[in-house]
C-alpha positions as CSV (number, residue, x, y, z in Angstrom):
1,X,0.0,0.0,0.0
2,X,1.4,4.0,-1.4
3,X,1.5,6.7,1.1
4,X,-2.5,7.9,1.2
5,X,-4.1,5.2,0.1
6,X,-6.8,4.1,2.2
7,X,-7.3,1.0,3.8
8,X,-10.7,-0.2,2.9
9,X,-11.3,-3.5,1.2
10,X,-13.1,-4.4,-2.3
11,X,-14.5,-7.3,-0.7
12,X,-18.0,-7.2,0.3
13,X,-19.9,-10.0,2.5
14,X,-22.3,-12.8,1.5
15,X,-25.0,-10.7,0.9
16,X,-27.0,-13.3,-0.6
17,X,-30.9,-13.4,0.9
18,X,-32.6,-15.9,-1.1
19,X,-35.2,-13.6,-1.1
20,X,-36.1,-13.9,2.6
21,X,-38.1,-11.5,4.4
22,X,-36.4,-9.8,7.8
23,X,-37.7,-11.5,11.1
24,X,-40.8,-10.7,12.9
25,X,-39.3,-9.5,16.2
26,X,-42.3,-7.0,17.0
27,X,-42.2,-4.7,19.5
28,X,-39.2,-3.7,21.5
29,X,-40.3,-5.3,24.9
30,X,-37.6,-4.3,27.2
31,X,-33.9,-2.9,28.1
32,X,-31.1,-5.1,29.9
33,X,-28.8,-2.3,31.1
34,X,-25.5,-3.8,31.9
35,X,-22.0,-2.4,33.2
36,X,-20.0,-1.4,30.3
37,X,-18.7,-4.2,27.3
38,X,-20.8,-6.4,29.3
39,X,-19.8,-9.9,27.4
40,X,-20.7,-13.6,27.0
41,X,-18.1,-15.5,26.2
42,X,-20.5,-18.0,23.8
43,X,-24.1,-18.2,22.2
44,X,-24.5,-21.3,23.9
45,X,-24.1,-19.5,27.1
46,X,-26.4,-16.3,26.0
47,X,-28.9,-18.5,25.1
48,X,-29.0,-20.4,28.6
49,X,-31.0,-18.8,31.0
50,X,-28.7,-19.1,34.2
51,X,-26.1,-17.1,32.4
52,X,-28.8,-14.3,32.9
53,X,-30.0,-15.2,36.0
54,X,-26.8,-15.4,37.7
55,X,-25.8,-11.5,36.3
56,X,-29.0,-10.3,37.8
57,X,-28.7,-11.6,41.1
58,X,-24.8,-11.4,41.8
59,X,-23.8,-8.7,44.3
60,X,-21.6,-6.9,42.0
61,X,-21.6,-6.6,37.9
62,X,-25.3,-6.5,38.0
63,X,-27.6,-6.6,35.1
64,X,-30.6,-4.8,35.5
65,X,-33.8,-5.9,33.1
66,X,-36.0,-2.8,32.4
67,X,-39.7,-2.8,32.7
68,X,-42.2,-3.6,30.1
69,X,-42.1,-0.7,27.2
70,X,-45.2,0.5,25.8
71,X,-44.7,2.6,23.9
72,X,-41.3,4.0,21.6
73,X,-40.5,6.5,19.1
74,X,-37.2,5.8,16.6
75,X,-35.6,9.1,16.7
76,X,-32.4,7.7,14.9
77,X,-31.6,11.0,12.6
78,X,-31.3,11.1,9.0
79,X,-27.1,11.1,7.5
80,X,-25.8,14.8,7.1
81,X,-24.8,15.6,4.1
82,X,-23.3,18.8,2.2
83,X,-24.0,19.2,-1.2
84,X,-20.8,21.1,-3.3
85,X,-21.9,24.3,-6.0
86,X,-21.2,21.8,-8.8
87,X,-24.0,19.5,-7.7
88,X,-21.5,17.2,-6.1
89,X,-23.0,15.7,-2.9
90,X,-20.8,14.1,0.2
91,X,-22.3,12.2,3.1
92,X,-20.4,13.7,6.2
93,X,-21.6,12.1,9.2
94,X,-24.4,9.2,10.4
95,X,-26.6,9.8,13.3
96,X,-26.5,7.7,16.1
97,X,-29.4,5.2,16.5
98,X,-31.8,6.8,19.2
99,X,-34.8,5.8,20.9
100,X,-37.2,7.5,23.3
101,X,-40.3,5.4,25.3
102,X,-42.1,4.8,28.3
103,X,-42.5,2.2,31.1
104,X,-46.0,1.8,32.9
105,X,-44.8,1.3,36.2
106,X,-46.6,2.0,40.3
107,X,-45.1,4.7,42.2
108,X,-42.5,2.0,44.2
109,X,-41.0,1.7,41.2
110,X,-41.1,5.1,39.3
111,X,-38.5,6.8,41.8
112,X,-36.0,3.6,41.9
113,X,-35.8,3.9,37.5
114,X,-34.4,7.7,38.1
115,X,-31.8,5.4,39.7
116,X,-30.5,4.5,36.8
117,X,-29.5,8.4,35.5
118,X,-26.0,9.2,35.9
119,X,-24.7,5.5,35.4
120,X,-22.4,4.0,32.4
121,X,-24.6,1.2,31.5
122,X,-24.6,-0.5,27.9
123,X,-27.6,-2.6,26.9
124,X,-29.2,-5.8,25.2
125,X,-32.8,-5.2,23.4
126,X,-35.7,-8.1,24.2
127,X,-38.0,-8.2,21.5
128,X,-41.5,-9.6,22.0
129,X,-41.1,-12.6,19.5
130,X,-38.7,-14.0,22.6
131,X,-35.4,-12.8,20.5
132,X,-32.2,-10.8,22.8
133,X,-30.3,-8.5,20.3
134,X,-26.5,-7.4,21.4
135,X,-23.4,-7.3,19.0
136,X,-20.6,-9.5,18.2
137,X,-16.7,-8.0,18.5
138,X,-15.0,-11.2,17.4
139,X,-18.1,-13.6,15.4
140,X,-18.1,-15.9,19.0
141,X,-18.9,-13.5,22.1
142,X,-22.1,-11.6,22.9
143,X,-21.7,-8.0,24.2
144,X,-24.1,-5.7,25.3
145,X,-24.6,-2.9,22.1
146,X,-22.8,0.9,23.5
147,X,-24.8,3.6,24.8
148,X,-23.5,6.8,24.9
149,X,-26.2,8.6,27.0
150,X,-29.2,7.0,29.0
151,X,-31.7,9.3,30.6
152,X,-35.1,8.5,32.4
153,X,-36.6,11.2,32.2
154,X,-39.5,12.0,33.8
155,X,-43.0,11.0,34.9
156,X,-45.8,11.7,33.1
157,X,-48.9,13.0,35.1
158,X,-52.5,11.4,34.2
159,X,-55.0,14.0,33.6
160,X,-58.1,11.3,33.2
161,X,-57.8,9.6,29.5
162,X,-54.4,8.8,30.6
163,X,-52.3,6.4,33.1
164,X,-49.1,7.7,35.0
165,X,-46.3,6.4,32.6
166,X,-42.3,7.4,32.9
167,X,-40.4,8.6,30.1
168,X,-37.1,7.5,29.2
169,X,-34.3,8.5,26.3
170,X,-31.5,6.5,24.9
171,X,-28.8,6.9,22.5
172,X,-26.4,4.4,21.4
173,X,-22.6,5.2,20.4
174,X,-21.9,3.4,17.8
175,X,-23.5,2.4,14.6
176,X,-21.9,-0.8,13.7
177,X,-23.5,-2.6,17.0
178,X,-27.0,-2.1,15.2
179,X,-25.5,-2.7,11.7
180,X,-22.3,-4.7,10.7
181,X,-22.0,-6.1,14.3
182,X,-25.8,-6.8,15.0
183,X,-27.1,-10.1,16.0
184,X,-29.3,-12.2,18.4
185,X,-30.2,-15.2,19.9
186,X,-33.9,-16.6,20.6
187,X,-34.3,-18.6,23.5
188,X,-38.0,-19.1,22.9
189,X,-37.0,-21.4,19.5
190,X,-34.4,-23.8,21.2
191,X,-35.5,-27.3,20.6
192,X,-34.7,-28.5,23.9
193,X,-34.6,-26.0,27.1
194,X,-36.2,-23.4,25.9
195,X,-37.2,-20.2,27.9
196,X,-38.8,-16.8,27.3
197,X,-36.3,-13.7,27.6
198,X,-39.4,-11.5,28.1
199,X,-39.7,-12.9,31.6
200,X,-36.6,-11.7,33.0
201,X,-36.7,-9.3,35.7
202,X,-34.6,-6.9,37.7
203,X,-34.4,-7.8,41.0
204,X,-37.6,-6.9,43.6
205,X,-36.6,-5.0,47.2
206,X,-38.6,-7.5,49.8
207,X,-39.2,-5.8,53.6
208,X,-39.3,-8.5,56.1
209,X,-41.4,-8.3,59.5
210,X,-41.0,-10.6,62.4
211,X,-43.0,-10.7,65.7
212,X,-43.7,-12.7,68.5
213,X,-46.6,-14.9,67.4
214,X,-47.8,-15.7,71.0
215,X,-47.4,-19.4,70.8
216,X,-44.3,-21.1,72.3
217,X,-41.0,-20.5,70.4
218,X,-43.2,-19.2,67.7
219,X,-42.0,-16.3,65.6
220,X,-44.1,-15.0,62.7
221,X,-42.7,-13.9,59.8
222,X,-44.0,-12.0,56.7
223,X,-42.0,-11.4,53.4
224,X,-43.5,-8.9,51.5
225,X,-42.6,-6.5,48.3
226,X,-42.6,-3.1,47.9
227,X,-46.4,-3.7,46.7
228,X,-47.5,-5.4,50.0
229,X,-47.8,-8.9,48.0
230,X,-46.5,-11.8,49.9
231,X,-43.4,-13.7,48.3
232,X,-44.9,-17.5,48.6
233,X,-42.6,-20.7,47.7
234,X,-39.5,-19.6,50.0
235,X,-37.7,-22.8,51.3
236,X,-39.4,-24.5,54.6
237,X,-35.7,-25.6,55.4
238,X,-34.3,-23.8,58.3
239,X,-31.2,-21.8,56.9
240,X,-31.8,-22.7,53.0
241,X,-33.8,-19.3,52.5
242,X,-34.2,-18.0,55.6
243,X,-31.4,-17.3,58.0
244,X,-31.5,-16.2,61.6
245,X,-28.8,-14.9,63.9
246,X,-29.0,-14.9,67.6
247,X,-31.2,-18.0,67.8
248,X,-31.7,-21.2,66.2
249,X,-34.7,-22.4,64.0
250,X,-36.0,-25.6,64.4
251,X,-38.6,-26.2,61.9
252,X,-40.2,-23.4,59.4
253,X,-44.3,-23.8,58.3
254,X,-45.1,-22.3,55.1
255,X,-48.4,-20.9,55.8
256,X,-49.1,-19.0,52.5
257,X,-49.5,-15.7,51.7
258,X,-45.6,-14.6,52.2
259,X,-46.4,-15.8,56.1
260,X,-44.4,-17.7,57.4
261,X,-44.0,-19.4,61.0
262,X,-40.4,-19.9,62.3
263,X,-40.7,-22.6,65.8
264,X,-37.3,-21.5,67.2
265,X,-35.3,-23.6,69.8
266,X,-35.6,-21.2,72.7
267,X,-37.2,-17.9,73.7
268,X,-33.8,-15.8,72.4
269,X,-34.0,-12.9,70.7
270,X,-33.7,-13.0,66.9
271,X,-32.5,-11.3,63.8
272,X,-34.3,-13.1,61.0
273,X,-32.9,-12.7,57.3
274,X,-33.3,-14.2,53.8
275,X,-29.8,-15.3,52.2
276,X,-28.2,-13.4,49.3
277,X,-30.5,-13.2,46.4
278,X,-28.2,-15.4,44.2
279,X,-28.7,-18.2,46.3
280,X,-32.7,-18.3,47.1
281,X,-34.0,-21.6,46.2
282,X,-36.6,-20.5,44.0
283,X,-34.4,-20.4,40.7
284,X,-36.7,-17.3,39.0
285,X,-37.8,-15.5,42.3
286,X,-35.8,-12.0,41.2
287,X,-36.1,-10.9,45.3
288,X,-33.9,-9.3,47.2
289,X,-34.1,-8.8,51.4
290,X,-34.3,-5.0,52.2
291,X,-33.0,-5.5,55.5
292,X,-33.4,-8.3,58.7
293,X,-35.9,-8.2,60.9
294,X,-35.8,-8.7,65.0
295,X,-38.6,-10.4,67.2
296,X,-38.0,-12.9,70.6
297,X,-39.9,-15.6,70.3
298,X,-42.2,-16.3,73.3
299,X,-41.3,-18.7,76.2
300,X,-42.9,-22.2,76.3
């Protein structure tokens, strides 16, 4: 190669469509914001669903699954051009791919999304025909496509005809993750364990109360989320799902409705707990505790 000679190629790839029509992915469900270059080192992996689970529940590195969208807006802008007084034209710049929409969310929710302004997040688009779209770097990993700016930004107020929804912006930062770089994986169309990306969640705050129930080393205990509905299911195995410091549980009696009854081994006082969230039984229950909870369980 001479001195200024660029270093494009004359090849171009196999184009060839057999004259398929593009997939019928929908709507654009939901977000997975995810630290920076998030990556998956394989499609087998992003197409197993406790790759995803474990990011979401893992103390550190989280992923965080975005509501339900319902309704967007392709902003992406139209290529910039300058046109020459000899009726030359040059295309000078792309826009960015750019998207605004809005969650339907309750009010325990509405204030934790303006949690996620001011963060460096990237993210992986769920569309409702089950498909996750990211980018490839190498042809083998999966990454999370770049954002260069994410904004929620704000709530809209219901005047009647309308329901309270929240209003968010996002722009990504490089073009090739949506075009030479673009790809996806279905879950929903594996022939053998199958699963639907639309159900994955971000992680639910739960509050925990415990009090004396009135019955001999009896200790009542409700698990509740930010809602007030009660997290059924949670393991009936003493220190599985539920943890206590300061006493001992004997026995633990599911008795529905997020109630639970704890029969402790003595009248101590105790600090009642769920584990982390990465290692509650229930494989798809996206919970988190919110903090312990202290009662003394009454004397026989």
């Amino acid at each position: 190669m001479g001195y200024n000679q660029p270093t494009g190629s004359d090849n171009t790839g196999k184009i060839g469509a057999n004259n398929y029509k593009s997939e019928n992915k929908k709507f654009l469900h939901k977000l997975i914001f995810t630290p920076k270059d998030h990556v998956i080192s394989t499609q087998t992996l992003a197409e197993t669903q406790s790759t995803w689970l474990t990011d979401i529940k893992q103390t550190t590195g989280r992923i965080f699954p975005s509501p339900v969208i319902v309704e967007i807006s392709d902003n992406t802008g139209e290529p910039v051009t300058v046109e020459f007084p000899n009726g030359d034209k040059r295309t000078i710049a792309l826009a960015d791919y750019d998207i605004t929409g809005y969650w339907d969310v309750p009010d325990s929710v509405v204030r934790e999304l303006f949690t996620l302004n001011n963060k460096q997040y990237d993210a992986y688009l769920v569309w409702q025909n089950g498909a996750i779209e990211g980018r490839t770097a190498d042809g083998t990993t999966f990454n999370s496509k770049r954002v260069k700016e994410l904004n929620v930004m704000r709530r809209t107020l219901p005047d009647g005809s309308t329901v309270q929804r929240v209003m968010f912006g996002i722009t990504f930062s490089d073009k090739q993750d949506f075009e030479e770089d673009t790809v996806y994986v279905n879950p929903s169309e594996l022939s053998s364990g199958s699963w639907d990306a639309q159900e994955l969640d971000s992680l639910r705050g739960v509050d925990l109360t415990a009090t004396d129930a009135g019955g001999s080393y009896i200790i009542t205990l409700t698990v509740k989320d930010e809602h007030g509905v009660g997290v059924e299911g949670l393991s009936t195995t003493p220190s599985t799902d539920i943890v206590a410091t300061g006493g001992t549980i004997n026995s633990i009696t599911d008795d529905g409705g997020g109630t639970y009854s704890l029969t402790m081994a003595d009248g101590t006082s105790t600090t009642v707990n769920l584990v982390a969230a990465a290692s509650i039984s229930l494989s798809t229950a996206f919970i988190e505790s919110n903090g312990a909870s202290s009662a003394v369980s009454p004397s026989a």
